[in-house]
PyMOL CGO cylinders between C-alpha atoms (Angstrom):
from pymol import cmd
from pymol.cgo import CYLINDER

trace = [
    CYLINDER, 8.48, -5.59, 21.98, 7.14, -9.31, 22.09, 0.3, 1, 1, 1, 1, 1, 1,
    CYLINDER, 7.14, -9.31, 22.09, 7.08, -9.07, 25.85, 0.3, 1, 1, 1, 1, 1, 1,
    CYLINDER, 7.08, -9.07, 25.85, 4.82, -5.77, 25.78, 0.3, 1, 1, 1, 1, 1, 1,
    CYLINDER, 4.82, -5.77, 25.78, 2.75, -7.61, 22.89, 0.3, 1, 1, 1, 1, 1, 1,
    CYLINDER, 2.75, -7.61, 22.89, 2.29, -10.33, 25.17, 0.3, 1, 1, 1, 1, 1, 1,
    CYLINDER, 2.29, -10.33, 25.17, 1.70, -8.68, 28.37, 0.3, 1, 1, 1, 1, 1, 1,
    CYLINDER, 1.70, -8.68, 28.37, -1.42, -6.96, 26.29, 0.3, 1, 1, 1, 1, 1, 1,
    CYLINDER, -1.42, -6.96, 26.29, -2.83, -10.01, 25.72, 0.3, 1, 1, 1, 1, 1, 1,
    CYLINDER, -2.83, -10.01, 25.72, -2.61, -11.56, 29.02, 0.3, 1, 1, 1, 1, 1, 1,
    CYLINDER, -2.61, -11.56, 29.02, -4.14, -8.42, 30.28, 0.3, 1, 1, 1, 1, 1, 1,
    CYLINDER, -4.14, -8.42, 30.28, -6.79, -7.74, 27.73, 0.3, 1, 1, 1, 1, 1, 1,
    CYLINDER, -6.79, -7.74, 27.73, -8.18, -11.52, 27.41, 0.3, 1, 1, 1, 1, 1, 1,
    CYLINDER, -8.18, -11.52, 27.41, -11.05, -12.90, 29.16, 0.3, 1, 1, 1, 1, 1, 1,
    CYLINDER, -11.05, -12.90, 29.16, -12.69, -16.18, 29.06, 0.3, 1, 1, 1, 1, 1, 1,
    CYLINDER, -12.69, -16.18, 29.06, -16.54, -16.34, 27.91, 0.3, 1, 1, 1, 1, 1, 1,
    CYLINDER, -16.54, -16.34, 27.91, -18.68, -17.79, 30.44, 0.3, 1, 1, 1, 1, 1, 1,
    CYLINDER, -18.68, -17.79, 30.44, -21.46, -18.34, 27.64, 0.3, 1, 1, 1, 1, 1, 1,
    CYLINDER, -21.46, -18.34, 27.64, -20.34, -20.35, 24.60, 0.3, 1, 1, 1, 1, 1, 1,
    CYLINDER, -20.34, -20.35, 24.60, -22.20, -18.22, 21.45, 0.3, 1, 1, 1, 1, 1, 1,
    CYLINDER, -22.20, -18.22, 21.45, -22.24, -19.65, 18.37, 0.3, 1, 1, 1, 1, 1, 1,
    CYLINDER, -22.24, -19.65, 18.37, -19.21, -18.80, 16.29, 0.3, 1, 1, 1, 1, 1, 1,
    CYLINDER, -19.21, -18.80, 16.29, -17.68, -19.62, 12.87, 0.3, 1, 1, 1, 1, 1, 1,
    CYLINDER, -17.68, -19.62, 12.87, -15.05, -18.78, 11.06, 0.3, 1, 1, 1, 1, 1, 1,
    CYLINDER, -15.05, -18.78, 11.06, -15.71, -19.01, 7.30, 0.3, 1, 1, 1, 1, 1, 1,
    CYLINDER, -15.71, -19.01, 7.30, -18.37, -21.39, 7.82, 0.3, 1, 1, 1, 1, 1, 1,
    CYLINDER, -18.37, -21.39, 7.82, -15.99, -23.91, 10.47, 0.3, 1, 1, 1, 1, 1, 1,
    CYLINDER, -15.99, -23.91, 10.47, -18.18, -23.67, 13.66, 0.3, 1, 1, 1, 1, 1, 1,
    CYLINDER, -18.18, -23.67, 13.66, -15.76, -22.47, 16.15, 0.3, 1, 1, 1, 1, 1, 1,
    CYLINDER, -15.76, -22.47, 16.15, -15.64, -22.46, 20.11, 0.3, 1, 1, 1, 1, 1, 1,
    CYLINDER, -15.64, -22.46, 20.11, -14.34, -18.59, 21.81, 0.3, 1, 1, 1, 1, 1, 1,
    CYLINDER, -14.34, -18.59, 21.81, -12.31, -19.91, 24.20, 0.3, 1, 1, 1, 1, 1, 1,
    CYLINDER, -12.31, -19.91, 24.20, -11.06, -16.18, 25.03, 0.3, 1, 1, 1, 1, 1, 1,
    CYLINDER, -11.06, -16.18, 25.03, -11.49, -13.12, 23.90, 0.3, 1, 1, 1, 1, 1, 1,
    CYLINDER, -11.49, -13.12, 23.90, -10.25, -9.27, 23.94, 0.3, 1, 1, 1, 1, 1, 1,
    CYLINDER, -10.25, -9.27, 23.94, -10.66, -6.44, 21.80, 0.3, 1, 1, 1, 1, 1, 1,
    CYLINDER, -10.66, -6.44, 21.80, -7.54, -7.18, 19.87, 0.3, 1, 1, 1, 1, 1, 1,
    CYLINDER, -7.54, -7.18, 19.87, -8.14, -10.98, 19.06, 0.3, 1, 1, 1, 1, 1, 1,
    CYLINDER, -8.14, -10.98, 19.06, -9.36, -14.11, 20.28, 0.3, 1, 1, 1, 1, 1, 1,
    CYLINDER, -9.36, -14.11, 20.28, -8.23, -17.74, 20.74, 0.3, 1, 1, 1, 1, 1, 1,
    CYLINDER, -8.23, -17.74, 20.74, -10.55, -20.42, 19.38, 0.3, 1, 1, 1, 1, 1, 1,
    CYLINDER, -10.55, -20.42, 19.38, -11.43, -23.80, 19.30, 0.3, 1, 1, 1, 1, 1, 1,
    CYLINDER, -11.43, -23.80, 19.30, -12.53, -26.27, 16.39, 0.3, 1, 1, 1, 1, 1, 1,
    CYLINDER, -12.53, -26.27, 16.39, -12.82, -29.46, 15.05, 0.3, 1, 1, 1, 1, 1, 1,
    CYLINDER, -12.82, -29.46, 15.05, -11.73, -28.01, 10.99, 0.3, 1, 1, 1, 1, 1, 1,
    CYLINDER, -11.73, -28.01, 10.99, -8.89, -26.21, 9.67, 0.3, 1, 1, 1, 1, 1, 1,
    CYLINDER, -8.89, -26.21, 9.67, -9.39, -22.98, 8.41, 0.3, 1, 1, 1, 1, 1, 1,
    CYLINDER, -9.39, -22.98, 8.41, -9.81, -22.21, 4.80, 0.3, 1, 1, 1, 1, 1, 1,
    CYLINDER, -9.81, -22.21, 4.80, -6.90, -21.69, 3.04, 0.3, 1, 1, 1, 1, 1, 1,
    CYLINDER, -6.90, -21.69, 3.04, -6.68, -17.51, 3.21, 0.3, 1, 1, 1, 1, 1, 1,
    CYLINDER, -6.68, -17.51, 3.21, -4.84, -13.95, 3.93, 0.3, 1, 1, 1, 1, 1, 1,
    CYLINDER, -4.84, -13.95, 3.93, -7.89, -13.16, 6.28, 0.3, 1, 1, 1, 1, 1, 1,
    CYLINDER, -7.89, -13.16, 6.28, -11.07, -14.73, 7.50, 0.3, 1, 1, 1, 1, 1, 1,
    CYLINDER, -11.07, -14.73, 7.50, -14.11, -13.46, 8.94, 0.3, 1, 1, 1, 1, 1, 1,
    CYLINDER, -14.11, -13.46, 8.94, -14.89, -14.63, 12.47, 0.3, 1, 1, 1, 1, 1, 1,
    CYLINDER, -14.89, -14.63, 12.47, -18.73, -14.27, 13.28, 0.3, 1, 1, 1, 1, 1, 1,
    CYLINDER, -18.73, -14.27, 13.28, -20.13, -14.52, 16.90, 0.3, 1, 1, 1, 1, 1, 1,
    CYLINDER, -20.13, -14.52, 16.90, -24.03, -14.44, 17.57, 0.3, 1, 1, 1, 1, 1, 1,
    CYLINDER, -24.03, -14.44, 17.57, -24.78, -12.55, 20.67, 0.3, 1, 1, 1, 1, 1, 1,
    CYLINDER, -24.78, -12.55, 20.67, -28.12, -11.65, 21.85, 0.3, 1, 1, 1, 1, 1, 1,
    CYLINDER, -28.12, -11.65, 21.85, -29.63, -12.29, 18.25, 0.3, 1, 1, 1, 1, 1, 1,
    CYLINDER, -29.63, -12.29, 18.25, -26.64, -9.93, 16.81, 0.3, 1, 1, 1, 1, 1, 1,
    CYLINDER, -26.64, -9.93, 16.81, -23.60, -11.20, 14.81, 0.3, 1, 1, 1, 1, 1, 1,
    CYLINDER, -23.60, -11.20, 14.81, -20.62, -9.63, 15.50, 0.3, 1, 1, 1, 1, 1, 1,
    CYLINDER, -20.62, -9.63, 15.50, -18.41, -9.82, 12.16, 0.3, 1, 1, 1, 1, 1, 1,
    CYLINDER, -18.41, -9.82, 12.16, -14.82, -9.60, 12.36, 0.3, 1, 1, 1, 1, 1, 1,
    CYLINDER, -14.82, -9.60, 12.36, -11.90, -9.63, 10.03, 0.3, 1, 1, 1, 1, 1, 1,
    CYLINDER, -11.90, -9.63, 10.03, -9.23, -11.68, 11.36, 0.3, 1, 1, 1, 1, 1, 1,
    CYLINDER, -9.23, -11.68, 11.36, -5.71, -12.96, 10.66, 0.3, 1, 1, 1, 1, 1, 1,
    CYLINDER, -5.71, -12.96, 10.66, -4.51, -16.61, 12.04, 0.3, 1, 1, 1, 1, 1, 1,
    CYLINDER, -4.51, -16.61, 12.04, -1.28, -15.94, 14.31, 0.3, 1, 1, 1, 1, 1, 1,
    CYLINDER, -1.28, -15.94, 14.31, -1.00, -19.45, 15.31, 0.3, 1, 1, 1, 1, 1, 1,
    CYLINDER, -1.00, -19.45, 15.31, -2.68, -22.56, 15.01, 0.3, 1, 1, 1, 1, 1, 1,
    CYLINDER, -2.68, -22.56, 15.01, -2.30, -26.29, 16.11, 0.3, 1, 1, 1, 1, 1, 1,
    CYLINDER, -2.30, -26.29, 16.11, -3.25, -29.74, 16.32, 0.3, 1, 1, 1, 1, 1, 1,
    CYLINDER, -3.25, -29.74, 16.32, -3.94, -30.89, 20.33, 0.3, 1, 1, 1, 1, 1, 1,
    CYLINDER, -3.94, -30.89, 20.33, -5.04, -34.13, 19.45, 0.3, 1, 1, 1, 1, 1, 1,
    CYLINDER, -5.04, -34.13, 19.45, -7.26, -35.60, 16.50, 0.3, 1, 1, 1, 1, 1, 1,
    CYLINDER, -7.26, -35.60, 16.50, -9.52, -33.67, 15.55, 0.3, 1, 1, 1, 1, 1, 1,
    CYLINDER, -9.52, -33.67, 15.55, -9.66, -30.82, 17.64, 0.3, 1, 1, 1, 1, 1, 1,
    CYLINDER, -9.66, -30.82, 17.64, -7.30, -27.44, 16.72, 0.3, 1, 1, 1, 1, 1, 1,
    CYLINDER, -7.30, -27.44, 16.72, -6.88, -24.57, 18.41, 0.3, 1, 1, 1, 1, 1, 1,
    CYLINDER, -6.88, -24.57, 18.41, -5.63, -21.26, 17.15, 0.3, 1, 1, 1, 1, 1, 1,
    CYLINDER, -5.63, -21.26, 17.15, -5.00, -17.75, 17.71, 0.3, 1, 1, 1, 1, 1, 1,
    CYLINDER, -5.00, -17.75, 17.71, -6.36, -15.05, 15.39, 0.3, 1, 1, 1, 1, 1, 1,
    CYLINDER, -6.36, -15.05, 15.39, -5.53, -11.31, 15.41, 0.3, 1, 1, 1, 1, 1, 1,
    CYLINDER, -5.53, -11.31, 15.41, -8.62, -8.59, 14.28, 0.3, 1, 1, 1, 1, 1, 1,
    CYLINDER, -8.62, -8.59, 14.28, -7.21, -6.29, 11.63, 0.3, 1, 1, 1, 1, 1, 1,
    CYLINDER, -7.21, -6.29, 11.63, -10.81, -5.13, 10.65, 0.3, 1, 1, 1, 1, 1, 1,
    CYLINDER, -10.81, -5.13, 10.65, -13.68, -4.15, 12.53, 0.3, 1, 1, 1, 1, 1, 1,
    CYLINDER, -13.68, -4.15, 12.53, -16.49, -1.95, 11.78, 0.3, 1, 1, 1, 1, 1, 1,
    CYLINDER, -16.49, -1.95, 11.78, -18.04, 0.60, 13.91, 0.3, 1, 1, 1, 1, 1, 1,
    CYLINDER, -18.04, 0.60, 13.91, -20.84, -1.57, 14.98, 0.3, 1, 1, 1, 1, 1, 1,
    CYLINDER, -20.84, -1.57, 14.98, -18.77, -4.93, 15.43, 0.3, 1, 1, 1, 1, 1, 1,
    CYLINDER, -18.77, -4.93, 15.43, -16.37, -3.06, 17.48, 0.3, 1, 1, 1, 1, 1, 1,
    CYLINDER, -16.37, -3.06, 17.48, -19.37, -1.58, 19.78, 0.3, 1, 1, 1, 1, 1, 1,
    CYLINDER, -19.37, -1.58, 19.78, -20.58, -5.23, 19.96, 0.3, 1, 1, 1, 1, 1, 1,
    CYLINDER, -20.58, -5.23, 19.96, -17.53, -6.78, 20.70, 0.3, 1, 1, 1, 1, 1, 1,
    CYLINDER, -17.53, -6.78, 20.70, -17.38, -4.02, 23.86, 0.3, 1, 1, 1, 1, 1, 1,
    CYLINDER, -17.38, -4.02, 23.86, -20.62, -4.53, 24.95, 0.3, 1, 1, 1, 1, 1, 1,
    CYLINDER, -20.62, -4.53, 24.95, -19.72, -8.92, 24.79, 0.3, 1, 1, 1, 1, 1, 1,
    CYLINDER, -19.72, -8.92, 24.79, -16.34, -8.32, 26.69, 0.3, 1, 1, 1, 1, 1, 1,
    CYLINDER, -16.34, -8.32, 26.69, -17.95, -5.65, 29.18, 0.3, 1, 1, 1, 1, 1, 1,
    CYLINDER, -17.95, -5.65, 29.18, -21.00, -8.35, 30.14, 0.3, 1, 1, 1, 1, 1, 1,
    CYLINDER, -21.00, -8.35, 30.14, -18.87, -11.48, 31.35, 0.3, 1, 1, 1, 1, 1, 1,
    CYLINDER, -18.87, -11.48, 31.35, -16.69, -9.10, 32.71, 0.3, 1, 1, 1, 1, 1, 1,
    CYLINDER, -16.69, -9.10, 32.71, -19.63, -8.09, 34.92, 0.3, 1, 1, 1, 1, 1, 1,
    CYLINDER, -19.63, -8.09, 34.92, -20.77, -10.89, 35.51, 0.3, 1, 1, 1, 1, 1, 1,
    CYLINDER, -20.77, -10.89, 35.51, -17.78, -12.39, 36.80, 0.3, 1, 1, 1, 1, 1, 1,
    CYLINDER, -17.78, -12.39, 36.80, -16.99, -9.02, 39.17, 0.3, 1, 1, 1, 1, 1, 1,
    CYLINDER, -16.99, -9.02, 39.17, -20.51, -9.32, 40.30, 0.3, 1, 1, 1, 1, 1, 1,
    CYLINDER, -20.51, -9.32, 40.30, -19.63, -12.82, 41.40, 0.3, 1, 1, 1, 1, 1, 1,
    CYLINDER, -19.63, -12.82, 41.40, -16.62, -12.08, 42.91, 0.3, 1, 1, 1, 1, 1, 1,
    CYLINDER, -16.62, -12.08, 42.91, -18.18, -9.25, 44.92, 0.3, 1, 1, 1, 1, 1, 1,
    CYLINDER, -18.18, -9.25, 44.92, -21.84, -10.48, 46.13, 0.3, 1, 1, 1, 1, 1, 1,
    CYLINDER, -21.84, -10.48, 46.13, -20.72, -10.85, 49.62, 0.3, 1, 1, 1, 1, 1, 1,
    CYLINDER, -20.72, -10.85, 49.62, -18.54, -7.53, 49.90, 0.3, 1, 1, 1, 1, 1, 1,
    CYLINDER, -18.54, -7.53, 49.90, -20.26, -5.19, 52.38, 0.3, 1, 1, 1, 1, 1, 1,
    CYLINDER, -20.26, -5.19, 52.38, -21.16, -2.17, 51.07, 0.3, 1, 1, 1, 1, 1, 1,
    CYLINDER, -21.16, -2.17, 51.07, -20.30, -2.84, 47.69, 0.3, 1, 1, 1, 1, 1, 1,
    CYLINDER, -20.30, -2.84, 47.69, -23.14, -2.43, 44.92, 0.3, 1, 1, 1, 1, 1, 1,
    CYLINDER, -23.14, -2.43, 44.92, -23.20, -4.73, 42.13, 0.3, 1, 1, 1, 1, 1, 1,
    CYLINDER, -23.20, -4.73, 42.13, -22.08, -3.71, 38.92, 0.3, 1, 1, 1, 1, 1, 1,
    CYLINDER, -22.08, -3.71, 38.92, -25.21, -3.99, 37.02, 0.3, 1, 1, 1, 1, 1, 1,
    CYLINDER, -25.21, -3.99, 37.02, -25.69, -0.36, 37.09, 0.3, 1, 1, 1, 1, 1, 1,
    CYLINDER, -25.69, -0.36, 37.09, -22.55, 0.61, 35.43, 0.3, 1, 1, 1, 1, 1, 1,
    CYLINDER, -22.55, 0.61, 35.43, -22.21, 1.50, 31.71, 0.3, 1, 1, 1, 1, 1, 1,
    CYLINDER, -22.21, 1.50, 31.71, -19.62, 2.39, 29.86, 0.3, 1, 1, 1, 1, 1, 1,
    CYLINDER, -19.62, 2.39, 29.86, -18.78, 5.31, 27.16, 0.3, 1, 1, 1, 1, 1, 1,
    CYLINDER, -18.78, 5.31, 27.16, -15.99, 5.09, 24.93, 0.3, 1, 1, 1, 1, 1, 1,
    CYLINDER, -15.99, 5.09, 24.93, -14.43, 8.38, 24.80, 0.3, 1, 1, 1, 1, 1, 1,
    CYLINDER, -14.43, 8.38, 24.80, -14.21, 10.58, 21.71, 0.3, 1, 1, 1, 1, 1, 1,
    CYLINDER, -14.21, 10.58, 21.71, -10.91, 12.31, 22.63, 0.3, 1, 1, 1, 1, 1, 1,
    CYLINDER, -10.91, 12.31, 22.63, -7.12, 11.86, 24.45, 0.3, 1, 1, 1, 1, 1, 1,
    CYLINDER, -7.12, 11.86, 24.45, -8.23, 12.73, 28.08, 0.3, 1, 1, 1, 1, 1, 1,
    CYLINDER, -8.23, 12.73, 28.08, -8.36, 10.69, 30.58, 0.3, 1, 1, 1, 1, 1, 1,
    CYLINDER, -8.36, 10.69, 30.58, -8.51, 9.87, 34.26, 0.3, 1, 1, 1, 1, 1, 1,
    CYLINDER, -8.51, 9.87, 34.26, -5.69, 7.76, 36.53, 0.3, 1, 1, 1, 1, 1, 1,
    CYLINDER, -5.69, 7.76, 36.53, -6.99, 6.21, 39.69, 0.3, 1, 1, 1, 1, 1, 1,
    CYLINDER, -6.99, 6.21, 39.69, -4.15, 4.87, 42.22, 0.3, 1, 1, 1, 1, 1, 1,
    CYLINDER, -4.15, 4.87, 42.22, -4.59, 3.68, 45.28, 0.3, 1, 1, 1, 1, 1, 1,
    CYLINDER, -4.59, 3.68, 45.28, -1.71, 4.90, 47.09, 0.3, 1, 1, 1, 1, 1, 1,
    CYLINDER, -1.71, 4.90, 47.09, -0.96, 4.77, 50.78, 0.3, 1, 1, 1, 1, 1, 1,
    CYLINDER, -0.96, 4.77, 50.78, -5.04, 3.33, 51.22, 0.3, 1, 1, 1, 1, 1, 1,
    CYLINDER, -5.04, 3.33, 51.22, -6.38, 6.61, 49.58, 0.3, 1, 1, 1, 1, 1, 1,
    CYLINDER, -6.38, 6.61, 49.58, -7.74, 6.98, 46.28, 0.3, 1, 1, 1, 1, 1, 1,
    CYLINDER, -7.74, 6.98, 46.28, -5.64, 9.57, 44.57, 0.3, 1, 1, 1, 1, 1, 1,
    CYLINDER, -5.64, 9.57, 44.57, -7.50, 10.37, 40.99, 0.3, 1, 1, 1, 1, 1, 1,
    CYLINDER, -7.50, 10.37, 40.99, -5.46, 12.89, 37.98, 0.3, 1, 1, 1, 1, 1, 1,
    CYLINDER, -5.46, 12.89, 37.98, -6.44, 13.78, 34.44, 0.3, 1, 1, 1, 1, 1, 1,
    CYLINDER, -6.44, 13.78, 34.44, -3.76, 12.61, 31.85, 0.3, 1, 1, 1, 1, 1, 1,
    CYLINDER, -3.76, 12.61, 31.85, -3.34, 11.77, 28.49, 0.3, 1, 1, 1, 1, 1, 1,
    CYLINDER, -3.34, 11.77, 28.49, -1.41, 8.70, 28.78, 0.3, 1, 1, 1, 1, 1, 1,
    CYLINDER, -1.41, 8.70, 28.78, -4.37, 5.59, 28.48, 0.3, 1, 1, 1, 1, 1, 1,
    CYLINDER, -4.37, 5.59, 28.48, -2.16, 2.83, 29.73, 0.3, 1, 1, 1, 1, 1, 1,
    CYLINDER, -2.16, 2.83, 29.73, -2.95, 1.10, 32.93, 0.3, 1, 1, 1, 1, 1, 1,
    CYLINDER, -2.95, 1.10, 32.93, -1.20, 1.74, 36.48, 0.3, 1, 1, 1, 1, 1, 1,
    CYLINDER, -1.20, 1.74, 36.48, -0.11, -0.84, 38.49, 0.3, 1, 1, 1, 1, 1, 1,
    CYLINDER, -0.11, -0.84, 38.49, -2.08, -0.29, 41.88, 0.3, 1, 1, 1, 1, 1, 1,
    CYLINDER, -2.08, -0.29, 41.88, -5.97, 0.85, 40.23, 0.3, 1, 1, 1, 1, 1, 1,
    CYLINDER, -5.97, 0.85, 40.23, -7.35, 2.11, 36.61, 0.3, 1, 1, 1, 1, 1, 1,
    CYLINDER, -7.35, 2.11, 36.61, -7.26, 4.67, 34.00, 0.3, 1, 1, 1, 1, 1, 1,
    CYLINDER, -7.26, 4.67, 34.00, -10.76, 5.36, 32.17, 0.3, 1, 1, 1, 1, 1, 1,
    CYLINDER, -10.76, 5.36, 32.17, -12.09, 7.82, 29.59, 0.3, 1, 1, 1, 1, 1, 1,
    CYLINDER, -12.09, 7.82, 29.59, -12.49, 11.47, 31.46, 0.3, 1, 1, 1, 1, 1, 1,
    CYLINDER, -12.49, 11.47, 31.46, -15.52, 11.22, 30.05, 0.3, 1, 1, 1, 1, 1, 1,
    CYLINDER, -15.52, 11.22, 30.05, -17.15, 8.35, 32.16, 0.3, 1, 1, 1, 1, 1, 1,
    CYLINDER, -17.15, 8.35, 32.16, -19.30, 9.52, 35.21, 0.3, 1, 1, 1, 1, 1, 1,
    CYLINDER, -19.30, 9.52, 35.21, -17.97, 10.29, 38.39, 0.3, 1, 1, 1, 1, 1, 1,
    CYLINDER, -17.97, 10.29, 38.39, -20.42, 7.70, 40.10, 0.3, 1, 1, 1, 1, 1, 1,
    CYLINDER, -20.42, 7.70, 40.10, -19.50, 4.64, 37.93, 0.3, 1, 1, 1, 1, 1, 1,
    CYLINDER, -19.50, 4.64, 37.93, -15.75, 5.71, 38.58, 0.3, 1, 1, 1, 1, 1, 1,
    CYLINDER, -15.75, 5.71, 38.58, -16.45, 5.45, 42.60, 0.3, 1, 1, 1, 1, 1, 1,
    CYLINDER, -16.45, 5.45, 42.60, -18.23, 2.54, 41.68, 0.3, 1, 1, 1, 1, 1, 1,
    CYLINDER, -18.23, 2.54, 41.68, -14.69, 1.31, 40.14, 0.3, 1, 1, 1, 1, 1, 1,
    CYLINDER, -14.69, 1.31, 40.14, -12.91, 1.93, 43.09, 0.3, 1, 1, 1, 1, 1, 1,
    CYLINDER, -12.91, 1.93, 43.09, -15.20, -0.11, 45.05, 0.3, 1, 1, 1, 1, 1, 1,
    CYLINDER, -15.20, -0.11, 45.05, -14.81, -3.18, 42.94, 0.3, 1, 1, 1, 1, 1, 1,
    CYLINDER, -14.81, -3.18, 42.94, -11.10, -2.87, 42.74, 0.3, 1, 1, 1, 1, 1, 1,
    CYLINDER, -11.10, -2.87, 42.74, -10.54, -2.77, 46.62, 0.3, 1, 1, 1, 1, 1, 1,
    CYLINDER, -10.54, -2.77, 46.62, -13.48, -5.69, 46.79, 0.3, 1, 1, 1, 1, 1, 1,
    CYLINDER, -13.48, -5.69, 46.79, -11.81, -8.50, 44.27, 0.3, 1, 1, 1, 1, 1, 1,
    CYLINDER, -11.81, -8.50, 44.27, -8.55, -10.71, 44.45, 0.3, 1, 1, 1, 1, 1, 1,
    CYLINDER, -8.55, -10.71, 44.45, -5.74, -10.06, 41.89, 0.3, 1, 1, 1, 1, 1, 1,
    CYLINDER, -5.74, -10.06, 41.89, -8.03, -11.29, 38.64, 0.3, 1, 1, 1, 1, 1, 1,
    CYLINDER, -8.03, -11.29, 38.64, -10.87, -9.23, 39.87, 0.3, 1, 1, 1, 1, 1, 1,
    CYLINDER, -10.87, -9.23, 39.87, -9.33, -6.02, 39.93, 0.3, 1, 1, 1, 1, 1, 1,
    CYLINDER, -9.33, -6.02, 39.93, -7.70, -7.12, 36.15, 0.3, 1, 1, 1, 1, 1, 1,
    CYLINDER, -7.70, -7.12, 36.15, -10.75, -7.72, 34.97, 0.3, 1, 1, 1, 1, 1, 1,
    CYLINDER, -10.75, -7.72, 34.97, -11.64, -3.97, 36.78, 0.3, 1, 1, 1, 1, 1, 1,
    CYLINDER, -11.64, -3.97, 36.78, -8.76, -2.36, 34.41, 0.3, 1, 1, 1, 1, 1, 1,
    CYLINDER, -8.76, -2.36, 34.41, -10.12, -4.49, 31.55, 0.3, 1, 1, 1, 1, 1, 1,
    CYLINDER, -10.12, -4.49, 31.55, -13.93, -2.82, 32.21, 0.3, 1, 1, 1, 1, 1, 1,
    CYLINDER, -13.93, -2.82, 32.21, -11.99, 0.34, 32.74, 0.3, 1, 1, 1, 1, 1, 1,
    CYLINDER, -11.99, 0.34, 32.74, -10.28, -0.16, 29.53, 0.3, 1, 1, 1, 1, 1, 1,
    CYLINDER, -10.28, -0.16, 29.53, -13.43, -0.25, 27.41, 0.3, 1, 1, 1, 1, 1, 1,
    CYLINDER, -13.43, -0.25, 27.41, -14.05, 3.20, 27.91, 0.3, 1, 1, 1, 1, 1, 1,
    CYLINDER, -14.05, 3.20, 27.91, -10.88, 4.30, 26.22, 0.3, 1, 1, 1, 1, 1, 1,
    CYLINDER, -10.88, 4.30, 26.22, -11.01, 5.26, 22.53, 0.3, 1, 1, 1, 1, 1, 1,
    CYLINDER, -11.01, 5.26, 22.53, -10.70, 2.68, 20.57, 0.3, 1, 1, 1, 1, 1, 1,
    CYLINDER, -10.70, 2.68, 20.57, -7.63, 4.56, 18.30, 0.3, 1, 1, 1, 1, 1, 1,
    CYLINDER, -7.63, 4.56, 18.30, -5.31, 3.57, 21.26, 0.3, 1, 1, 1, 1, 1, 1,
    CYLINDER, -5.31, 3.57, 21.26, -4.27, 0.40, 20.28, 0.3, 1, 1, 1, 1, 1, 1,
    CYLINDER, -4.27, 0.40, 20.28, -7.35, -1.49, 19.00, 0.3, 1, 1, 1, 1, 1, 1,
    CYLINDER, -7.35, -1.49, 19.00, -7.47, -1.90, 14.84, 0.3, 1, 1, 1, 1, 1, 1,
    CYLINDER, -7.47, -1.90, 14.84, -10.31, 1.11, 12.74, 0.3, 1, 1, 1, 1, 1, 1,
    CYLINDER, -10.31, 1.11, 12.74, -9.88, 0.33, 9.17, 0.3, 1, 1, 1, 1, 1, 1,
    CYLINDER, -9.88, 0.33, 9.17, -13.50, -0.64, 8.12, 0.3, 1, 1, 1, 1, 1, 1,
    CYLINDER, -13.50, -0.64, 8.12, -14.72, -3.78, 7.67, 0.3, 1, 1, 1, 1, 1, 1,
    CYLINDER, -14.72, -3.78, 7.67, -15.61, -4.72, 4.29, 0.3, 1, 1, 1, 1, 1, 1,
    CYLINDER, -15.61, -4.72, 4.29, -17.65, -7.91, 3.81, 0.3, 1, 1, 1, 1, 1, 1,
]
cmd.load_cgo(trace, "trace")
């Protein structure tokens, strides 16, 4: 179990290219990486003393508020600590936020990766949907073909992506493109765009955030 736990992380995780403005109960904090699940941050103050603490991120005059649990935290040298937190609340609109934060460096980091691809398009086009329900849609590339099924299983294959059944055919094709395009941390961050469009019940906290 700790080695799926950890293989999540490693595979949901991305390092912000932008550092927003973040606290944590007031201690300014530094988002070193981020997922959907929990981040890893930076600072110069311990945390208060509690069972939970809300992280806040301001992005594009928003704040994303998030209820979060400290996993692991330690001293790297004086005066700078560095700790792991885990979201066990988010709110509809944080959690939106949070997708919307995660899906733009991703972007911007494929779009870097594939500027000098022929015949690729940039990514700025694509948006995602989450999905409401349990369908979705595998993409494997399999003997150099594409070979695309409906299923209800969300996790990721080895060799392409799984989205939401819901997403448009174009901005999958558009996935498929990328993938083939990027090295072995472009098409991760691929399944990680991918990923966003899967409900958020499979695997990512609900319970309400209460201030």
């Amino acid at each position: 179990m700790a080695a799926k736990g950890a293989e999540r992380r490693k595979y949901g995780r991305i390092q912000l290219i932008d550092n927003h403005p973040a606290t944590v109960d007031n201690v300014t904090v530094r988002v070193v990486e981020i997922s959907v699940t929990g981040a890893r941050l930076s600072h110069e103050q311990r945390f208060p003393r509690a069972a939970t603490n809300i992280l806040r991120i301001n992005w594009h005059g928003q704040t994303i508020r998030l209820q979060c649990e400290a996993v692991r935290s330690m001293l790297l040298r004086p005066g700078e600590y560095q700790s792991g937190v885990r979201f066990v609340n988010t709110g509809d609109e944080s959690d939106r936020l949070l997708r919307e934060l995660i899906a733009e460096h991703v972007t911007r980091a494929l779009n870097e990766q594939i500027a000098n691809a022929r015949g690729v398009p940039p990514l700025g086009g694509y948006t995602y949907q989450v999905g409401k329900g349990d369908r979705y849609r595998k993409c494997e590339f399999v003997d150099g073909i594409w070979k695309k099924s409906e299923t209800r299983l969300p996790m990721q294959p080895p060799n392409g992506f799984t989205v939401s059944a819901e997403i448009d055919p174009g901005h999958v094709q558009m996935l498929c493109q990328t993938w083939l395009a990027c090295d072995e941390e472009g098409r991760r961050l691929t399944q990680i765009l991918a990923q966003l469009s899967i409900d958020k019940r499979e695997g990512v906290p609900t319970r309400k955030y209460s201030p």
